[in-house]
Backbone bond lengths (Angstrom), bond angles and torsions (degrees), N, CA, C in turn:
res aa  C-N    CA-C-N  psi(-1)  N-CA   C-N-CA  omega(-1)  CA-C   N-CA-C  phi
1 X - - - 1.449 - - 1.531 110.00 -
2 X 1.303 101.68 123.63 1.969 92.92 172.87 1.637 108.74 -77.34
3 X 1.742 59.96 145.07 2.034 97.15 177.70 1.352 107.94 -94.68
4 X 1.609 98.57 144.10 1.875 90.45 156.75 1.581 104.22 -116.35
5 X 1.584 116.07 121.23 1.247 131.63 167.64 1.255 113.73 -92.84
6 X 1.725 107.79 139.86 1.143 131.59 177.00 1.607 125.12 -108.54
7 X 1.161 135.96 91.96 1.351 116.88 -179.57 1.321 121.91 -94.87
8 X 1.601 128.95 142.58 1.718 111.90 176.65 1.870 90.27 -98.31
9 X 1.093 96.95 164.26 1.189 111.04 -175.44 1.797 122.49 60.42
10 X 1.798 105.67 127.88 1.288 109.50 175.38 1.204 140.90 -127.71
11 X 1.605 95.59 30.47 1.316 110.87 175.98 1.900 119.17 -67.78
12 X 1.440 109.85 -135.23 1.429 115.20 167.01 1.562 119.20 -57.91
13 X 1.510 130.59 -69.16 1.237 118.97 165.16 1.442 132.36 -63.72
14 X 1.600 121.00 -10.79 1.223 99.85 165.40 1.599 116.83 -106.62
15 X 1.012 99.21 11.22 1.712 103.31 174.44 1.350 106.62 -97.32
16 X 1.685 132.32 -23.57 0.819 162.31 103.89 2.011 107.49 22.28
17 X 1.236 71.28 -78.61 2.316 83.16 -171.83 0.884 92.20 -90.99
18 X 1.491 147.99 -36.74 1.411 120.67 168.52 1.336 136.71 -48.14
19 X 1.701 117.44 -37.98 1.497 119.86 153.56 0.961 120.77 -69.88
20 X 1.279 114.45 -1.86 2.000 98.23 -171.82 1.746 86.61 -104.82
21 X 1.478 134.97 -30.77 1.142 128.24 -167.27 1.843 92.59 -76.68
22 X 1.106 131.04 -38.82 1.564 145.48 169.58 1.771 104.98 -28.93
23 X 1.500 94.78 -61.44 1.410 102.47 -179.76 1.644 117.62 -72.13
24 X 1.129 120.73 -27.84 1.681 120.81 164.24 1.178 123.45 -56.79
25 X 1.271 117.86 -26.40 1.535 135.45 176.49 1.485 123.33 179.93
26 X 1.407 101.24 143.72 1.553 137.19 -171.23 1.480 98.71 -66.32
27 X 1.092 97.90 -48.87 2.197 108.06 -168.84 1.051 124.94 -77.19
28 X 1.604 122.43 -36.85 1.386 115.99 162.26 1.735 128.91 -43.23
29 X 0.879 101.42 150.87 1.717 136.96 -174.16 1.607 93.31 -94.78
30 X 1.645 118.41 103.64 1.399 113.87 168.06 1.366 110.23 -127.92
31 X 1.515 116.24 126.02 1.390 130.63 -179.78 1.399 97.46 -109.68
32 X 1.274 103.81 123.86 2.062 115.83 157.85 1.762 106.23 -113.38
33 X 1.056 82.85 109.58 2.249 108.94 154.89 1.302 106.13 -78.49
34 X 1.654 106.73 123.43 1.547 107.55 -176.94 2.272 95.50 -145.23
35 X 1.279 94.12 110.23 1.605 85.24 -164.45 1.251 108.13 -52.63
36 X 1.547 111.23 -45.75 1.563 108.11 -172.19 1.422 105.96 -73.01
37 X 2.081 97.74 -164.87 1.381 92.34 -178.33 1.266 110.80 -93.46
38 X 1.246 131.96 -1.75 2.222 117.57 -173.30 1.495 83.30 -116.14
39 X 1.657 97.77 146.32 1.313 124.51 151.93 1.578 106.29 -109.54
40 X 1.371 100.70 140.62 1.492 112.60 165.48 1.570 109.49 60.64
41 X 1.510 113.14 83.41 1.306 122.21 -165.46 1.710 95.36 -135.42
42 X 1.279 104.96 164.78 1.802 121.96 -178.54 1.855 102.22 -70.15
43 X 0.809 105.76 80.32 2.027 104.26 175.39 1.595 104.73 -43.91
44 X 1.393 120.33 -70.99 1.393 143.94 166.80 1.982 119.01 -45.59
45 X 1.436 104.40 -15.94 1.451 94.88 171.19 1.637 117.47 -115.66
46 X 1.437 106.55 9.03 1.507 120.62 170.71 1.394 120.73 -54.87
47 X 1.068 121.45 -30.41 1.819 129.01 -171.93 2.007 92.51 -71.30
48 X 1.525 92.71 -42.37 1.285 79.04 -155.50 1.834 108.11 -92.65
49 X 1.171 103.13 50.10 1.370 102.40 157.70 1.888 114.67 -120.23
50 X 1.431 108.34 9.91 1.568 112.36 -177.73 1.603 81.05 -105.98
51 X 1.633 135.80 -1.52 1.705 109.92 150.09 1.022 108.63 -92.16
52 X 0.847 136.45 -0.94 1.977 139.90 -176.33 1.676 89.71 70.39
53 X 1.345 135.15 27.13 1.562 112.46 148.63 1.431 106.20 -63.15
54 X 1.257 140.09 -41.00 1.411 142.10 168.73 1.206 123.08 -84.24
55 X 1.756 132.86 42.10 1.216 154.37 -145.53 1.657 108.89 -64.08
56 X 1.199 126.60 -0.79 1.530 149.07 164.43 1.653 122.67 -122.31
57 X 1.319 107.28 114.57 1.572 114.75 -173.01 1.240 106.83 -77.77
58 X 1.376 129.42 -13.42 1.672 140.27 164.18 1.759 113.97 -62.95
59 X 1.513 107.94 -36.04 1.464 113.15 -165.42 1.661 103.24 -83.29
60 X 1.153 128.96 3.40 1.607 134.33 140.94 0.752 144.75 -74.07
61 X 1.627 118.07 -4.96 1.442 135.01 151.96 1.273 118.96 -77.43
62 X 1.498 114.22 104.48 1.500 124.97 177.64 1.545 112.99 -58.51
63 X 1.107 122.25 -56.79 1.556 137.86 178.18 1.254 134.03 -138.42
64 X 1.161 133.32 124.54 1.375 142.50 -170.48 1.667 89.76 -95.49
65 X 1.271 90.53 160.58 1.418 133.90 174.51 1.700 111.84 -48.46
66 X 1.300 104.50 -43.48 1.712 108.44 170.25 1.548 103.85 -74.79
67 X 1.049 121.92 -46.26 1.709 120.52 173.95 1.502 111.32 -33.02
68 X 1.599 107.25 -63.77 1.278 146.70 -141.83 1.701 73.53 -58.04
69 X 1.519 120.29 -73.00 1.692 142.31 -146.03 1.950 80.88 -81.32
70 X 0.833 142.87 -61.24 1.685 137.93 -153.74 1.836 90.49 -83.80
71 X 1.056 147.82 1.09 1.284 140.50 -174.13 1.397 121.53 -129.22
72 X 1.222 100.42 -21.21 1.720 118.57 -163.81 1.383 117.10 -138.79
73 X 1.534 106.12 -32.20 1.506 106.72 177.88 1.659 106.83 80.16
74 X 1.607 118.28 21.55 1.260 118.28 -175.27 1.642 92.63 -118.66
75 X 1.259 122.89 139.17 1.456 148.60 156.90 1.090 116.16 -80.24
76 X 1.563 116.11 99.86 1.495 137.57 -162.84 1.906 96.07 -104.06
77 X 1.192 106.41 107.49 1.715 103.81 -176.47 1.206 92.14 -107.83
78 X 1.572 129.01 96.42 1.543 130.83 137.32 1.604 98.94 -33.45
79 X 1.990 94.08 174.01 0.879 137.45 175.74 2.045 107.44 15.39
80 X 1.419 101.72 47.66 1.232 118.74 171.99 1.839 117.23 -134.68
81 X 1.368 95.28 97.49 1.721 98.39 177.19 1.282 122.21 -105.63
82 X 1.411 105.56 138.09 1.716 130.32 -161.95 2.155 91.15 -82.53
83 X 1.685 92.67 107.23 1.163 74.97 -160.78 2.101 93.74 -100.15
84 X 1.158 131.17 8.79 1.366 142.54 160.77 1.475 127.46 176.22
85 X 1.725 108.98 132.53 1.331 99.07 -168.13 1.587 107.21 -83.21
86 X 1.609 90.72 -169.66 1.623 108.80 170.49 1.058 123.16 -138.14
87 X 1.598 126.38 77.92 1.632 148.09 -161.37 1.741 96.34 -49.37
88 X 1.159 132.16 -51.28 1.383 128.71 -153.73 1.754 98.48 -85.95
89 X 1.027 111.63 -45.53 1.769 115.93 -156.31 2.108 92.47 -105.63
90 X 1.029 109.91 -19.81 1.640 110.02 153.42 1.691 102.17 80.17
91 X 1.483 96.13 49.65 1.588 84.59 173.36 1.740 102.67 -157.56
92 X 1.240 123.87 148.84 1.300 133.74 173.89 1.764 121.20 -83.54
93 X 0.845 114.59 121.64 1.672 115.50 154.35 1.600 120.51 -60.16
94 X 1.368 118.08 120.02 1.157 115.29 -175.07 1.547 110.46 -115.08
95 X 1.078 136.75 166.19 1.076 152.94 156.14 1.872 139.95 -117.46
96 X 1.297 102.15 101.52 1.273 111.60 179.04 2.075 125.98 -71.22
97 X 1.354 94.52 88.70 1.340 93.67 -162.61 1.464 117.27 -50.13
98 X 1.593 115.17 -40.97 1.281 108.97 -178.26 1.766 127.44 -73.04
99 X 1.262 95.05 -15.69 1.396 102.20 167.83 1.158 116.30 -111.59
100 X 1.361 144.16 -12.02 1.233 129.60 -166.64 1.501 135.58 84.25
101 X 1.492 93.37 -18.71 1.431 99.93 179.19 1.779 113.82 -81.98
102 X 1.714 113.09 140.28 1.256 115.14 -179.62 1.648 107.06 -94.10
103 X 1.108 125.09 162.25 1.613 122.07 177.54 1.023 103.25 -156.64
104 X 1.590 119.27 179.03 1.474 132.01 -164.66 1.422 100.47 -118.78
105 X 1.484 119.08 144.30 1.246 96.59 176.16 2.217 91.51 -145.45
106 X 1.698 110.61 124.53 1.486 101.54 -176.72 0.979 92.79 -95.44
107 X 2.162 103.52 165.94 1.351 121.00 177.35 1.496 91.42 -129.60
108 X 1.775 94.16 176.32 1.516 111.78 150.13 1.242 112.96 -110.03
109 X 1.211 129.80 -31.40 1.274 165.58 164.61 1.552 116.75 -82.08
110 X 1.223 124.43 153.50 1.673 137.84 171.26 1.259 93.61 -167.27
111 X 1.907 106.03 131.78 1.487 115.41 172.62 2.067 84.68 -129.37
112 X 1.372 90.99 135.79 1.648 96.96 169.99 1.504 94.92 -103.49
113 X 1.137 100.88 129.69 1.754 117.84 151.02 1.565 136.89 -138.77
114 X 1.553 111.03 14.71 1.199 115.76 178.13 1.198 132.64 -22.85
115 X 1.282 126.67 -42.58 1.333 119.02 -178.69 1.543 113.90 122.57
116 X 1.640 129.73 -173.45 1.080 108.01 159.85 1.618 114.93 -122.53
117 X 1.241 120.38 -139.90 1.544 108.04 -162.57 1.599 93.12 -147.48
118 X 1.324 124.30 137.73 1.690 119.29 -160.13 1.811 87.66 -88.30
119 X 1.604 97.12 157.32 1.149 104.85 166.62 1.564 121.95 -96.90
120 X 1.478 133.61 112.04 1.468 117.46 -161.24 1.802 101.12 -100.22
121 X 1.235 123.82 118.55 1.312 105.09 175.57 1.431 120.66 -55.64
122 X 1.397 119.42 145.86 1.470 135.07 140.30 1.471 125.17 -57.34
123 X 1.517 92.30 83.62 1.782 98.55 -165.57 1.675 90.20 -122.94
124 X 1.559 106.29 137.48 1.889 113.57 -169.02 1.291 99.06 -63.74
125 X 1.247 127.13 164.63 1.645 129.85 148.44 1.625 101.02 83.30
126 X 1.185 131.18 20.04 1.348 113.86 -166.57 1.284 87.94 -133.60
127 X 1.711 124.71 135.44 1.261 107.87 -171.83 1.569 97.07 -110.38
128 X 1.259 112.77 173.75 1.390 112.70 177.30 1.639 138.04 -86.05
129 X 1.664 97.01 17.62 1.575 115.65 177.15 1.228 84.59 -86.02
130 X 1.147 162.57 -53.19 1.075 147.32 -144.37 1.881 132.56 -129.93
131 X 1.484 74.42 30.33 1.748 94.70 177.96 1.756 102.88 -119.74
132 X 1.291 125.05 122.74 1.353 134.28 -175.65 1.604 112.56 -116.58
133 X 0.850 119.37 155.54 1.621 122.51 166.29 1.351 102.25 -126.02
134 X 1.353 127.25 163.02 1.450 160.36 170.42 1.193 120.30 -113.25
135 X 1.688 112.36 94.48 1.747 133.96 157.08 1.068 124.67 -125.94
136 X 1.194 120.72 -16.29 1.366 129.94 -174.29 1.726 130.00 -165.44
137 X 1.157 99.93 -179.30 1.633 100.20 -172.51 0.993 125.74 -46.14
138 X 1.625 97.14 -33.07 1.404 109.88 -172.68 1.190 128.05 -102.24
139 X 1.421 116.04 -8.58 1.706 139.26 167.70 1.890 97.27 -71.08
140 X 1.268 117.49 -51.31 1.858 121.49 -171.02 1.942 94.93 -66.07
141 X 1.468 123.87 -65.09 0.980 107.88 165.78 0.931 150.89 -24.26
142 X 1.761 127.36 -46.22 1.176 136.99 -152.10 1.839 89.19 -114.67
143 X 1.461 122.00 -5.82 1.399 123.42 172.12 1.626 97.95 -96.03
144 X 1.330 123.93 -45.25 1.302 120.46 162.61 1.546 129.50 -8.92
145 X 1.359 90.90 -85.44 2.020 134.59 170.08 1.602 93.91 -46.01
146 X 1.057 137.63 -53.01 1.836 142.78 -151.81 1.660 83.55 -74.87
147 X 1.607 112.05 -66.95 1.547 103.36 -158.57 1.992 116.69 -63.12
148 X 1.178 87.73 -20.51 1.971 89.45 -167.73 1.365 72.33 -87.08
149 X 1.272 171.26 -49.60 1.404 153.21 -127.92 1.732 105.45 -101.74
150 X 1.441 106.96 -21.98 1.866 94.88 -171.16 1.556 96.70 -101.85
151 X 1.148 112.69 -167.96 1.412 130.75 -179.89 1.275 130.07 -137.62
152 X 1.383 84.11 72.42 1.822 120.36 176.15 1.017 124.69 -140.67
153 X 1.506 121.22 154.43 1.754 121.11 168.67 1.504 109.99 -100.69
154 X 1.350 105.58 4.44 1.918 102.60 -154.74 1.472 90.84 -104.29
155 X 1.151 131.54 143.07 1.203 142.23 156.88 1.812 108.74 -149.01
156 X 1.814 113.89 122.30 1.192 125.08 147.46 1.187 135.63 -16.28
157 X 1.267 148.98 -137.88 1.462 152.84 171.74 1.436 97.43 142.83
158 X 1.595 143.68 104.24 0.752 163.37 -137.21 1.496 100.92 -132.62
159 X 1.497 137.34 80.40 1.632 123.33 -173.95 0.837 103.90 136.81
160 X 1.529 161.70 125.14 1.231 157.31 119.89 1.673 133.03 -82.04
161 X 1.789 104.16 48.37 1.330 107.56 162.50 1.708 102.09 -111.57
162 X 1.134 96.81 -148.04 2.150 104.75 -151.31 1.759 81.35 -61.18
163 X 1.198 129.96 -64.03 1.365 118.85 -146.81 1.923 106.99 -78.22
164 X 1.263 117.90 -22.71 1.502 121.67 159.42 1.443 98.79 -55.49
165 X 1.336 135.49 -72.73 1.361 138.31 -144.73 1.599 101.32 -61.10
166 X 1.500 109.54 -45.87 1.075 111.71 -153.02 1.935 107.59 -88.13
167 X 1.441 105.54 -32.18 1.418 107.83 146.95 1.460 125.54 -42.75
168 X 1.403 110.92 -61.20 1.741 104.30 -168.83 1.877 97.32 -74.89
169 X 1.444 121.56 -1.23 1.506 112.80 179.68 1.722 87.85 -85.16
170 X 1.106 113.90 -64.43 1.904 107.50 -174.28 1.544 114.71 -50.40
171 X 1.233 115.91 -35.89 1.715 106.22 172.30 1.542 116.20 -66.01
172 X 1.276 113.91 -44.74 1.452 117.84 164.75 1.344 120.53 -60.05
173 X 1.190 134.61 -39.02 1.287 132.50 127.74 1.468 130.51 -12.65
174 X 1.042 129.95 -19.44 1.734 128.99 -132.62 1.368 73.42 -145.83
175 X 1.448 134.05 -51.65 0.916 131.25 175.63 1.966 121.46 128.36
176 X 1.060 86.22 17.68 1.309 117.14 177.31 1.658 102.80 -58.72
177 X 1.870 113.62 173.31 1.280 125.92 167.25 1.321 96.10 -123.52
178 X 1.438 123.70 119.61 1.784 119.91 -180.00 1.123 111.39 -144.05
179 X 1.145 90.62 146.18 1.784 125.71 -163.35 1.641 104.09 -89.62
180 X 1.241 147.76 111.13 1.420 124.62 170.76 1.065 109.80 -105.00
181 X 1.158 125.38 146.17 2.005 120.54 -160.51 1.505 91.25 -138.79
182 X 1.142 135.92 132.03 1.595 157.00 178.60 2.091 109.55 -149.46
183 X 1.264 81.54 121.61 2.022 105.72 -168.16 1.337 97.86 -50.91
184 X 1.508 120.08 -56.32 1.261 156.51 173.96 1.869 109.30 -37.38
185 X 1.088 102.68 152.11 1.911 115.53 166.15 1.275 114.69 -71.52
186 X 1.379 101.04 -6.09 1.855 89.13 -174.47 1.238 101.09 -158.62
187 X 1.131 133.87 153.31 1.979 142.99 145.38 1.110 110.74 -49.21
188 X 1.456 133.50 176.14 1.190 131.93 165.42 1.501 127.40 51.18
189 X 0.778 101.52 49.50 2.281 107.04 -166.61 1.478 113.94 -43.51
190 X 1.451 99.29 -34.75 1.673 96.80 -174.22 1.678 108.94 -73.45
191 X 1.281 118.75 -14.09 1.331 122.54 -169.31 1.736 94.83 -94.46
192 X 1.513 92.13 137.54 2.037 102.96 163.79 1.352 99.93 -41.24
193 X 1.650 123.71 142.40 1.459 122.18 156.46 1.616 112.81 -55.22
194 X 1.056 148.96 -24.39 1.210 127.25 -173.60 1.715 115.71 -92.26
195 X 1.274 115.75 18.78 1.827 129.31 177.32 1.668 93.53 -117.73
196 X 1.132 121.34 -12.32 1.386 89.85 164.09 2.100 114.32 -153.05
197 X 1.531 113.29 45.23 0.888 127.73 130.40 1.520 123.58 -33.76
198 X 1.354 102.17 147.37 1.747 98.93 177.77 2.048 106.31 -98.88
C-alpha cells in the first residue's frame, strides 16, 4: 500500500533515508524538509574550500532539489522548516521561509533527521562578528568571505574533531596562523590517543 513519507531534515542522514526508503519502493510519496537552502551537500569537503582546493562554494552541493524529483522521484523543499508536529492527527506544520507562508503537511510515516546544533563557547571579549560555525554551505562561505575581507593572519579553530582539524589544516593552507583549541586531551576522539599525539 503506498505511503506518504515525511522527512525533516536534508542534509547527510536525511538525504541519506530518503534514497534508501526510494529503493524499498517505487510508490511511496517522499517529502524532504530541509530549512536551509542545499540538500545533500559534501559535510567533509567544506574546510576545503577556505584553501580554494574547492574554489566554488556551489561545487559542494551534491544535489539540488530538481535532481532530488528528476532522479528519485523525492521532493526536496529547501528553505522550508518543520516548525511542530502532530503525533495524533499525523501531520507537520511547516514553514516557508522565503515567503512566510505556514502550511500543513500529513504523513503515514515521519523520519527525524535534523541534524545537530554547534556548540559556540561563552568566551568574554569576543564579539560575535567574528565567531562562525561550520554546517553548511552557507556557514564555510560566509567564513570564507569574513577571512579574505579582514586584516589578519590569526585565526582560532575552536574543535578538534574531523571538521576542526581539517579546517585549521585548509586555513594553514591558505596561509593563515591557527590556533586549534580542543576541551579534551586529544583531537580526534574516535582515534586511540597514541595515533594522534603530536
Amino acid at each position: 500500500m503506498k505511503k506518504k513519507i515525511l522527512i525533516v531534515g536534508g542534509v547527510a542522514g536525511g538525504a541519506s533515508a530518503a534514497a534508501r526508503l526510494r529503493r524499498l519502493s517505487e510508490e511511496d510519496e517522499i517529502i524532504m524538509f530541509e530549512r536551509g537552502p542545499h540538500v545533500s551537500f559534501s559535510n567533509y569537503a567544506l574546510p576545503y574550500h577556505l584553501s580554494g582546493i574547492i574554489d566554488e562554494a556551489d561545487r559542494l552541493v551534491l544535489m539540488s532539489p530538481e535532481k532530488f524529483l528528476v532522479q528519485y522521484n523525492i521532493k526536496a523543499r529547501v528553505n522550508n522548516e518543520v516548525l511542530s508536529i502532530n503525533k495524533e492527527d499525523k501531520y507537520v506544520t511547516v514553514k516557508n521561509l522565503l515567503t512566510d507562508e505556514t502550511y500543513k503537511e500529513s504523513y503515514d510515516k515521519l523520519v527525524l533527521s535534523p541534524g545537530a546544533k554547534p556548540i559556540v563557547p561563552n568566551i568574554p571579549g569576543i564579539e560575535e562578528v567574528n565567531i562562525f560555525t561550520i554546517r553548511n554551505v552557507v556557514d564555510i562561505d560566509k567564513l570564507n568571505k569574513y577571512v579574505k575581507s579582514v586584516d589578519t593572519k590569526d585565526v582560532a579553530v575552536i574543535g578538534g574533531g574531523y571538521i576542526g582539524v581539517e579546517a585549521a589544516e585548509n586555513l594553514r593552507e591558505a596561509g593563515y596562523n591557527v590556533a586549534l583549541i580542543e576541551a579534551t586531551n586529544q583531537i580526534l576522539r574516535t582515534f586511540d590517543y597514541d595515533m594522534v599525539i603530536c
